[in-house]
C-alpha positions in Angstrom: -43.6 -1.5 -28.7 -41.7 -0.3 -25.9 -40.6 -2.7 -23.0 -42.8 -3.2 -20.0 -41.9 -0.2 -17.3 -43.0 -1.5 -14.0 -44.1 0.3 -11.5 -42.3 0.3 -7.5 -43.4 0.2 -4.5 -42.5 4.2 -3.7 -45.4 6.0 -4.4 -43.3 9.5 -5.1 -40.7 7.8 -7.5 -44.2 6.5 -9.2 -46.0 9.8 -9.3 -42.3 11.1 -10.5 -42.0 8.6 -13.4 -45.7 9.1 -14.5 -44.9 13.2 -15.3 -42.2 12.4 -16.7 -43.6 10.1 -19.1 -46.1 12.7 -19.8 -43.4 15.5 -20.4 -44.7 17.1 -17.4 -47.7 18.6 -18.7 -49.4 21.3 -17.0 -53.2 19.7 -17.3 -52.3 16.7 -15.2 -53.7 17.2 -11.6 -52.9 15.5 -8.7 -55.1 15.1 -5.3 -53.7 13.1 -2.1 -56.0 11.3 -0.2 -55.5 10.0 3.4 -57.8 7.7 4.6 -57.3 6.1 8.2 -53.5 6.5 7.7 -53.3 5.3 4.3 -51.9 7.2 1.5 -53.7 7.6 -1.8 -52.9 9.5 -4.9 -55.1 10.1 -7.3 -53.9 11.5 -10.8 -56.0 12.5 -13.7 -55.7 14.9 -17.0 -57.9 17.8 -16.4 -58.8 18.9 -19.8 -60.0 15.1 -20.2 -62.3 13.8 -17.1 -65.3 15.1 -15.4 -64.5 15.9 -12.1 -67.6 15.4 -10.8 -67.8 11.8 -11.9 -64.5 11.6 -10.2 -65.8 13.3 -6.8 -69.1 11.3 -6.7 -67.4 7.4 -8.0 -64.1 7.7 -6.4 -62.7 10.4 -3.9 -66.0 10.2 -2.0 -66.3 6.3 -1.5 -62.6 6.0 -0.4 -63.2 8.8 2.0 -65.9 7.1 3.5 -64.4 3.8 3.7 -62.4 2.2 6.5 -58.3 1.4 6.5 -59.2 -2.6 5.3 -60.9 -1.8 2.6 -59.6 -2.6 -0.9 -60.2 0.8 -3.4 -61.3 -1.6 -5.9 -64.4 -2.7 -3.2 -65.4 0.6 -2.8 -65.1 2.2 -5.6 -68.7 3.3 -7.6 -67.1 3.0 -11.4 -68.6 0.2 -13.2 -65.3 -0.8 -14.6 -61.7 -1.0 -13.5 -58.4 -2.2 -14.1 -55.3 -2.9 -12.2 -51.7 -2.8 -14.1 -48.1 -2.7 -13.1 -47.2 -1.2 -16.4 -46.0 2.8 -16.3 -46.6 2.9 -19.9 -50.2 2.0 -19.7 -51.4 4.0 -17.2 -49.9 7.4 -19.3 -52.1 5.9 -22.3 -55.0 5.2 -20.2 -54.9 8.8 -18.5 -54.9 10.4 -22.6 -58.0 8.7 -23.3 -59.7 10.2 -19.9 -59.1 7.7 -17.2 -57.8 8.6 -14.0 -55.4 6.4 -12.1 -55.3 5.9 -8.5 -51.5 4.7 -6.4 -51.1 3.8 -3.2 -48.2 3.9 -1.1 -46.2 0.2 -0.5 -48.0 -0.9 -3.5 -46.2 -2.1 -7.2 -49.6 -1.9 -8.6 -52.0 1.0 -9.6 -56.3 1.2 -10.2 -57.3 2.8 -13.4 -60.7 4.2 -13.4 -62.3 5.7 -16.6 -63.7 9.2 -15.9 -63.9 10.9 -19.1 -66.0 14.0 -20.0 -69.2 13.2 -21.9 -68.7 16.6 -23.7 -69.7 15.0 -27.2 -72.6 16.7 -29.5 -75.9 15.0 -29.4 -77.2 12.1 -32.0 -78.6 14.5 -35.1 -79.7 13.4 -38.4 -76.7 13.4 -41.1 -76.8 16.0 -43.2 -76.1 14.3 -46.4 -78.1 11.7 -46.1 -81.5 12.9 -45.8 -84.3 10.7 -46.8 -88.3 10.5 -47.0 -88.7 7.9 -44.3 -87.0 5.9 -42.1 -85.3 6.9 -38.7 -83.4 10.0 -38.7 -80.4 9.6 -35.9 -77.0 9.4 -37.4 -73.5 8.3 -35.9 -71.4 10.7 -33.7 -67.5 11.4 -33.4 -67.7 9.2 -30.3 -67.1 5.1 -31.0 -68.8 3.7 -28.4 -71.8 5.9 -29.1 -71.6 4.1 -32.8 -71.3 1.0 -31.3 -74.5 1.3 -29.2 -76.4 3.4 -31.9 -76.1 -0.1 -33.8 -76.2 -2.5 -31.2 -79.7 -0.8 -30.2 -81.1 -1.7 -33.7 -79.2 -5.2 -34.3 -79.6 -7.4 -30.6 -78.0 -10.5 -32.3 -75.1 -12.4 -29.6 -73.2 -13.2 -32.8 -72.2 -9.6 -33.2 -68.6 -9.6 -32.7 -66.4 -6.5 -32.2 -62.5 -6.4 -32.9 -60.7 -3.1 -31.7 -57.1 -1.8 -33.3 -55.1 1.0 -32.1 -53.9 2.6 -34.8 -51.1 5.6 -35.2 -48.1 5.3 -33.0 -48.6 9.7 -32.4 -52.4 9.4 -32.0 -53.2 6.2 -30.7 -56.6 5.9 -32.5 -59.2 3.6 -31.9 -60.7 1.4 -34.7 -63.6 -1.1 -34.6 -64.6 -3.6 -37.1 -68.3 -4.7 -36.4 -69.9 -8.0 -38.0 -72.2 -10.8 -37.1 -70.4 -13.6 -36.6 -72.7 -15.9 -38.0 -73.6 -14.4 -41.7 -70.2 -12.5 -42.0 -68.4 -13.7 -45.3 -64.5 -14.9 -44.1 -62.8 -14.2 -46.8 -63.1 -10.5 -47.3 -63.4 -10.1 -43.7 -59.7 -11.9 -43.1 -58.6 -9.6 -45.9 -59.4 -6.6 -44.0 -58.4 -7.4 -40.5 -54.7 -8.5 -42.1 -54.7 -5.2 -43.8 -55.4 -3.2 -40.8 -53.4 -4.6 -38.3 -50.6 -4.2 -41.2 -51.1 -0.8 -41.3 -47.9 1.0 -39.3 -48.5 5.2 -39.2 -47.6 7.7 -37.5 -51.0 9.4 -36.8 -54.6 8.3 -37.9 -57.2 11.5 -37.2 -60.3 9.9 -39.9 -62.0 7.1 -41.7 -60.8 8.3 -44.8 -56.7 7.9 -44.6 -57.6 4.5 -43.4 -59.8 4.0 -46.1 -56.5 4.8 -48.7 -54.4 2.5 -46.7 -56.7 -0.7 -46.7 -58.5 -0.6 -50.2 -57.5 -2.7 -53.0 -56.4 0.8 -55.7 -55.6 4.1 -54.6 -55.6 4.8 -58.5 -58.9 4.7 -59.3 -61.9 7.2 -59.2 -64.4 5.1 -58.3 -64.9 4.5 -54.0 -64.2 0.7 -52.9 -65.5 1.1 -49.7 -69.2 2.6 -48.8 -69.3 5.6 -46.7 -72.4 6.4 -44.3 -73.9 8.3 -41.4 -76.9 6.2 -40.8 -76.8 3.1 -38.3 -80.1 2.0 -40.1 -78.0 1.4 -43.3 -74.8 0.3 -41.6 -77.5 -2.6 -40.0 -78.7 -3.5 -42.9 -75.1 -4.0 -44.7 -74.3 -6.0 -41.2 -77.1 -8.3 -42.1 -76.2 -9.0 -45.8 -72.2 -10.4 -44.5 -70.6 -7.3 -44.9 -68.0 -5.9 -41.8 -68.2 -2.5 -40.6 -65.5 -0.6 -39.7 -65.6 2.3 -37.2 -62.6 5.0 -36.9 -62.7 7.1 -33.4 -63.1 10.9 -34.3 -65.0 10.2 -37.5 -68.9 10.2 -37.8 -69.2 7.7 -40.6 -68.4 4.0 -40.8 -66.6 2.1 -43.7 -68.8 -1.0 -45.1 -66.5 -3.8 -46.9 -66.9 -5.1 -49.4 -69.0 -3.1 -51.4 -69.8 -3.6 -55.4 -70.6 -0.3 -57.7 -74.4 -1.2 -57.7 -74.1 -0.6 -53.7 -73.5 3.2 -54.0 -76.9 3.7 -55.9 -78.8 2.0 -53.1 -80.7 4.1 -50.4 -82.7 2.9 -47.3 -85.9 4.8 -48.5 -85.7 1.9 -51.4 -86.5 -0.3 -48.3 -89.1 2.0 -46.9 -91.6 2.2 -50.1 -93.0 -0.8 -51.9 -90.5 -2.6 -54.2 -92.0 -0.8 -57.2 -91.4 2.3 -56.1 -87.8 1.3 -54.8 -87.0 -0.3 -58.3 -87.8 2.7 -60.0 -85.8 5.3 -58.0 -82.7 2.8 -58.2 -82.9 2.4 -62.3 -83.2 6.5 -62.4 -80.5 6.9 -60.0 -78.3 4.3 -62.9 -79.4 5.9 -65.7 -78.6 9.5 -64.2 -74.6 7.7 -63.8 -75.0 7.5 -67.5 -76.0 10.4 -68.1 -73.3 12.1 -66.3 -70.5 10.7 -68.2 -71.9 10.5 -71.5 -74.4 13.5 -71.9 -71.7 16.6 -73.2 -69.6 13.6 -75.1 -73.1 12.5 -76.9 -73.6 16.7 -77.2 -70.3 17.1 -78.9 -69.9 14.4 -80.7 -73.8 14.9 -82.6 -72.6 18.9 -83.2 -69.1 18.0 -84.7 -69.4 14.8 -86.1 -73.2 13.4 -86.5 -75.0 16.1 -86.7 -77.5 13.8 -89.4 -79.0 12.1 -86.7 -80.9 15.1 -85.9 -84.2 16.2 -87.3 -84.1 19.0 -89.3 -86.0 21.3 -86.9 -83.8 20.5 -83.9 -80.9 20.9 -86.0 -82.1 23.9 -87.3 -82.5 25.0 -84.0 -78.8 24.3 -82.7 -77.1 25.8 -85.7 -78.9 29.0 -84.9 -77.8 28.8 -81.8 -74.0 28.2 -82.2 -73.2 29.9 -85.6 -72.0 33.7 -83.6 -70.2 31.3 -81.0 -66.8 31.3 -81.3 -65.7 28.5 -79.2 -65.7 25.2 -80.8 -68.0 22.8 -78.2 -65.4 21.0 -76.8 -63.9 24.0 -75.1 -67.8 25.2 -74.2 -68.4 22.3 -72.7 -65.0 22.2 -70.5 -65.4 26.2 -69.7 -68.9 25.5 -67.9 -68.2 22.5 -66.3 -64.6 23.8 -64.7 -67.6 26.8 -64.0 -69.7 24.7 -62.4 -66.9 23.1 -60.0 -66.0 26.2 -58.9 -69.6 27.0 -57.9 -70.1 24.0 -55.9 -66.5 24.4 -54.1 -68.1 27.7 -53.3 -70.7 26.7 -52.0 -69.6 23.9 -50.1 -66.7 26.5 -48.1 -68.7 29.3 -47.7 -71.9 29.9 -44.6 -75.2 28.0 -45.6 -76.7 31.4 -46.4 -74.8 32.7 -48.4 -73.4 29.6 -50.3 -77.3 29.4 -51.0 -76.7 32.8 -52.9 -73.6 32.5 -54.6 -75.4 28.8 -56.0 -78.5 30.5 -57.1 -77.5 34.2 -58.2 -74.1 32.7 -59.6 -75.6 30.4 -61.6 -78.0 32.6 -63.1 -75.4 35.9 -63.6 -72.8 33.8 -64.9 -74.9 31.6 -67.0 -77.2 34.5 -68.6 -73.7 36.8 -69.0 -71.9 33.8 -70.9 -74.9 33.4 -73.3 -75.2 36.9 -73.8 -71.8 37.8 -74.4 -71.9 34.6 -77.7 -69.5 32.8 -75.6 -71.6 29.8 -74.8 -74.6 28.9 -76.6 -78.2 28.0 -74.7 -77.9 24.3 -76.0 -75.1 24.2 -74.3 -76.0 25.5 -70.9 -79.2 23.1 -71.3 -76.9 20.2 -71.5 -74.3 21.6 -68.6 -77.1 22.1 -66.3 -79.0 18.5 -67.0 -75.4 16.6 -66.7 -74.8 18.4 -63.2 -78.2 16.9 -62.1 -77.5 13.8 -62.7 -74.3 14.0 -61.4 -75.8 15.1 -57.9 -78.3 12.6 -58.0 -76.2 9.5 -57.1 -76.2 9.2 -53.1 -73.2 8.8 -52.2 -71.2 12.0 -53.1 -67.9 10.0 -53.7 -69.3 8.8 -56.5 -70.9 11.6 -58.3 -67.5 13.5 -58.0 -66.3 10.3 -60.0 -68.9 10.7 -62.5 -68.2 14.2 -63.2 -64.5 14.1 -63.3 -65.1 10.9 -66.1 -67.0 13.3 -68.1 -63.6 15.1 -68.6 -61.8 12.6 -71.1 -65.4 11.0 -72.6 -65.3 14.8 -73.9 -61.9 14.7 -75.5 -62.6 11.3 -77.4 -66.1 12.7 -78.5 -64.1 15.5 -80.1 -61.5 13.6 -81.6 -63.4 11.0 -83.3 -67.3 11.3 -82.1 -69.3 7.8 -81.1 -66.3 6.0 -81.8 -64.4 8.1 -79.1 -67.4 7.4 -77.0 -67.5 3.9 -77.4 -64.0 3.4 -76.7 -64.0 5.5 -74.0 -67.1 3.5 -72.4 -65.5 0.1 -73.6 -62.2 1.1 -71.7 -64.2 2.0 -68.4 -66.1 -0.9 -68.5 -62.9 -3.2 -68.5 -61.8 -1.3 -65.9 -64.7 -2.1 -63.7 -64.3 -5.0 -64.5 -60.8 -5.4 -63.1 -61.5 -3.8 -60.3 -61.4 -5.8 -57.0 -62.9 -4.9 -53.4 -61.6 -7.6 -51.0 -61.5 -10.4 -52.8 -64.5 -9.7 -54.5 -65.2 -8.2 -58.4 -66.4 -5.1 -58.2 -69.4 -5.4 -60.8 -70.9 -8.4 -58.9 -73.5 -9.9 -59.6 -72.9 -9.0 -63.0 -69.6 -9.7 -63.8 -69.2 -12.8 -62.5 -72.7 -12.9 -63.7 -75.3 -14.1 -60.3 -79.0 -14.2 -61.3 -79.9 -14.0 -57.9 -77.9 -11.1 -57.0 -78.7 -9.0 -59.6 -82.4 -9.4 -58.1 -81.8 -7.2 -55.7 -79.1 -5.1 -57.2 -80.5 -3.6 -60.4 -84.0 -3.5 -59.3 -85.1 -3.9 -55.4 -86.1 -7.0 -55.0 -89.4 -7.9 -53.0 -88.2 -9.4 -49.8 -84.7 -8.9 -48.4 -84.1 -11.6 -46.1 -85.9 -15.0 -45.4 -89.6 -15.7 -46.6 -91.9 -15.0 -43.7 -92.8 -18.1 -41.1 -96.6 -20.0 -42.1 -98.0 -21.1 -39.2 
């Protein structure tokens, strides 16, 4: 930190020292204002306030007022602050304050005035679901603050604020109730935040990489989400929330790998309902690591576990292939990324082509030409499905990736490769931390309670109701 840069009493030499502390830029305006004899200036960065805000709270009132009144008295703003320092009035006018000096006075009124230019509170787009509300957080932190203050009036809801990046000067929150909010993972993450010492800080994301426990693995630590109703919920069960300026989705810490098959529609529909969803959305994890190992491994190496009319059927199929099924397999899921990259860069309407008719071509082309056999494409197309249905999309990516090197064992020595494979994930889960907490709870440190609500939904969240 820089030392403290007072201000003087000459109001030129401060107006002076303030452009030159923002390199003169072109965007900072300057008004005098003379009321009764006294001289006021009032500085602000145009491309950052609304000027009618500043007309209406400020120039207006001090126009009006007489030569003994204080600015601070008259003033409309709801908030203000006075400061000495040179260095934090040039911050406060970047983040779309306006300051106001006086001559004969070693002290100066900032005054926030920034444009409310933000886009309006929509529905995320990747996290749609059957019911529930449907407003979603913004690019604007206090807007995320009051989208879950709104739902969660508790007084025990504590907010700690970081500035982050010494370039960009971002703001980051971290939200919990002070009350149900478990210390020991939440110490953990305010000492790794206010450790962390960058340059520039524009998303959740980079702070994400710097604060979680291994940058090394494939599966997400921390819980991305758009939805306050979610974030709530997480607030309520201990967890801390933390909110990075410029980014419309929060980080939720700690979070265990049964967290990132959870959705707030199980919540919304009886616990049956809820329950089953959540074991399909498991199962379909399994699936999408395991389904082209199982494939290749039965075709190469097992193929006696078949019944004779299926295998029948597959040896038809692959006997005028050439490719062995290992390289299939790794042709039309490399296929298949490429598609969904497509998609995902290209205008809704016509990523919805490209999906749809590339698919199809591609897929009815490779077939025909004996390249690929329909088995195959059967197997590509169900893995990729249960790839997409996990919601969070970190961890599908993760799912399909893993399916990558369960193929090469599967082809080297078939279930065995597959067990091992599976066995060596497993320990890795296992070893994997998230704040001071395992990342397989409740299973591993095994919780009977936990897993009530973890595997299956359980039937009631939170305390029983009150008998009268």
């Amino acid at each position: 930190m820089s030392s403290l840069k007072r201000l003087s009493k000459n109001l030129n030499e401060n107006i002076e020292s303030l452009k030159s502390f923002l390199y003169r830029t072109e965007d900072l305006k300057e008004r005098e204002l003379v009321v009764k004899k006294s001289t006021y200036r009032l500085l602000y960065i145009d491309s950052l306030v609304d000027k009618k805000l500043i007309e209406k709270n400020i120039i207006e009132p001090l126009l009006d007022s007489s030569k003994e009144d204080e600015p601070e008295t008259v003033i409309r703003n709801a908030e203000y602050q006075k400061t000495i320092d040179m260095e934090v009035i040039g911050n406060c006018l970047l983040e779309g304050n306006c300051v106001l000096f006086s001559e004969g006075d070693d002290s100066a009124l900032l005054m926030p005035a920034a444009a409310n230019d933000e886009r309006s509170i929509l529905e995320p787009e990747n996290e749609h679901i059957i019911r529930g509300p449907h407003d979603g957080f913004t690019e604007n932190i206090n807007k995320n603050i009051f989208l879950i203050r709104r739902r969660l009036k508790n007084r025990s809801l504590r907010i700690e604020s970081f500035t982050l990046g010494t370039k960009t000067n971002t703001k980051v929150s971290v939200v919990y109730v002070d009350e149900l909010v478990d210390r020991g993972p939440l110490d953990i993450l305010i000492k790794r935040i206010e450790a962390v010492d960058v340059q520039e800080l524009q998303a959740a994301g980079e702070l994400e990489e710097l604060i979680e426990d291994n940058n090394n693995s494939l599966f997400p630590l921390m819980l991305t989400t758009e939805r306050p109703d979610r974030t709530v919920s997480y607030l309520l069960e201990g967890k801390s929330i933390v909110i990075v300026d410029g980014t419309p989705h929060v980080l939720i810490a700690p979070c265990t790998f049964f967290s990132f098959f959870q959705t707030p529609d199980d919540y919304n529909s009886p616990w049956l309902i809820g329950s089953f969803f959540r074991l399909i959305r498991l199962a379909s994890f399994l699936i999408a690591i395991s389904l082209p190992a199982i494939y290749i491994a039965v075709v190469s190496f097992h193929s006696e576990i078949l019944p004779l009319g299926i295998l029948y059927a597959i040896r038809v199929q692959i006997e005028y292939v050439p490719l062995p099924p290992i390289y299939e397999a790794l042709v039309m899921q490399i296929i298949l990324e490429l598609l969904k990259e497509a998609a995902i860069r290209l205008p809704s309407p016509i990523a919805q082509t490209i999906g749809i008719v590339g698919g199809l071509v591609i897929g009815t082309a490779v077939v025909e030409a004996g390249f690929v056999s329909n088995t195959m494409i059967v197997v590509i197309g169900f893995t990729a499905i249960a790839s997409f249905v996990a919601p969070v999309h970190h961890m599908g990516t993760a799912a399909r990736i893993l399916a990558f090197p369960i193929m090469l064992a599967a082809n080297t020595v078939g279930f065995l490769g597959i067990a091992l494979s599976l066995s060596v994930l497993l320990i890795h889960l296992c070893k994997l931390e998230t704040f001071g907490k395992s990342y397989l709870e409740p299973l591993a440190p095994l919780h009977f309670k936990g897993i009530k609500d973890s595997i299956i939904r359980s039937k009631k969240r939170n305390n029983t109701v009150k008998q009268n």
